[in-house]
C-alpha positions in Angstrom: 17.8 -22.7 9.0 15.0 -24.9 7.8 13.1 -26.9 10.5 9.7 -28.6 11.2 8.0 -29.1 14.4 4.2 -30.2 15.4 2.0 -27.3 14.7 -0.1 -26.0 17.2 -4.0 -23.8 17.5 -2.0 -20.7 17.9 0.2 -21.7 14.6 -2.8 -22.1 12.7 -4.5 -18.7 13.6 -1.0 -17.0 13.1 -0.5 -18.6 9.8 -4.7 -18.5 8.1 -5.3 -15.3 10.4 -8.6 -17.3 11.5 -9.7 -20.6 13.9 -9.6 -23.9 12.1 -12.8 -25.2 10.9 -12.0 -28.7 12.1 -9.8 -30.5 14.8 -6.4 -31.0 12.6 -3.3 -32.7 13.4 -0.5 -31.2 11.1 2.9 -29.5 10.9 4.9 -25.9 10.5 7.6 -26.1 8.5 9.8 -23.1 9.4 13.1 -20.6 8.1 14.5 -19.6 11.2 12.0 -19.0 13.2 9.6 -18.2 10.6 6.8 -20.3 9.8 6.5 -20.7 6.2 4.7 -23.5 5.7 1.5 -25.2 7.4 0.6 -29.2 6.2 -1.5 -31.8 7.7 -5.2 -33.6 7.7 -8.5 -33.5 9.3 -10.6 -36.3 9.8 -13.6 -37.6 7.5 -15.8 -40.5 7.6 -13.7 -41.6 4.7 -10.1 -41.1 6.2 -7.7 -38.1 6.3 -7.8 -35.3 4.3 -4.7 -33.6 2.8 -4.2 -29.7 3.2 -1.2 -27.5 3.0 -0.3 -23.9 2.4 3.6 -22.7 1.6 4.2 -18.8 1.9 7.4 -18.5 0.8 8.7 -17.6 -2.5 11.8 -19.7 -2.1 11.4 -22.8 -4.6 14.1 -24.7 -2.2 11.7 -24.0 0.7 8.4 -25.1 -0.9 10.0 -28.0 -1.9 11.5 -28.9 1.5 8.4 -28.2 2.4 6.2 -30.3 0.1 8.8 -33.3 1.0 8.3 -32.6 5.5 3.9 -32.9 4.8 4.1 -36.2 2.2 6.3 -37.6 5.0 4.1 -36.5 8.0 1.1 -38.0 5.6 2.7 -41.4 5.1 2.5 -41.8 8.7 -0.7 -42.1 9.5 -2.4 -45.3 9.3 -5.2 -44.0 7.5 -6.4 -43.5 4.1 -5.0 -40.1 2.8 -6.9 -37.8 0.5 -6.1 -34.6 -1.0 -8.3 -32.2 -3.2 -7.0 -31.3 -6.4 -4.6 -28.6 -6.4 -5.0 -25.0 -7.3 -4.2 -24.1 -10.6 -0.4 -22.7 -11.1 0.7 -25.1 -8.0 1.8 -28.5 -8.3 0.2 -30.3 -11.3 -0.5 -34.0 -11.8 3.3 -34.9 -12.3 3.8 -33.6 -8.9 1.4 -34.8 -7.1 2.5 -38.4 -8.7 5.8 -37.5 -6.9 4.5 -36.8 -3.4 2.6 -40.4 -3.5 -0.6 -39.0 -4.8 -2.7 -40.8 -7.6 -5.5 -38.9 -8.9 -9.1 -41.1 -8.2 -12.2 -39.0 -10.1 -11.7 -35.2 -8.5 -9.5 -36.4 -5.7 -6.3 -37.5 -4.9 -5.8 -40.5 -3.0 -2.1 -41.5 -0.9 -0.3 -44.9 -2.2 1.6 -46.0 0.7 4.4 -48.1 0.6 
């Protein structure tokens, strides 16, 4: 069963097998009990920035996935920013989708 939940320090060293290098507020997105995805921000003098990893082969997943961290994004009331993706992810198209418009080498959150 697909679920999400507030991810935790402990979640993060599990997931990237190291400690974060900033204070984050974010969330697992899970199969089971599996955690298979890990989305959220940090803060910058400019606003939030934008990170996620999936680690799941199951394009159903990653999407449900993608879908749970744009939500979680949208809420906070500050600016969001995202780095441009790695190549062979989600393309510009995508990110268009997810409520992304691409501003010089970033990515910056429309929120309606």
């Amino acid at each position: 069963m697909f679920s999400t939940r507030p991810a935790t320090l402990a979640d993060f060293r599990d997931f990237y097998e190291r400690p974060p290098p900033n204070t984050f507020r974010a969330i697992v997105t899970m199969r089971d009990e599996e955690i298979i995805g890990f989305g959220g921000y940090y803060l910058t003098a400019f606003g939030a920035y934008a990170f996620s990893d999936i680690k799941t082969q199951s394009r159903k997943d990653i999407v449900r996935s993608a879908h749970a961290f744009a939500d979680f994004l949208r809420k906070t009331p500050l600016p969001v920013y995202a780095p441009e993706p790695p190549e062979g992810t989600f393309d510009d198209t995508a990110m268009r989708h997810f409520g992304f418009v691409k501003h010089g080498p970033m990515y910056v959150m429309e929120k309606n």
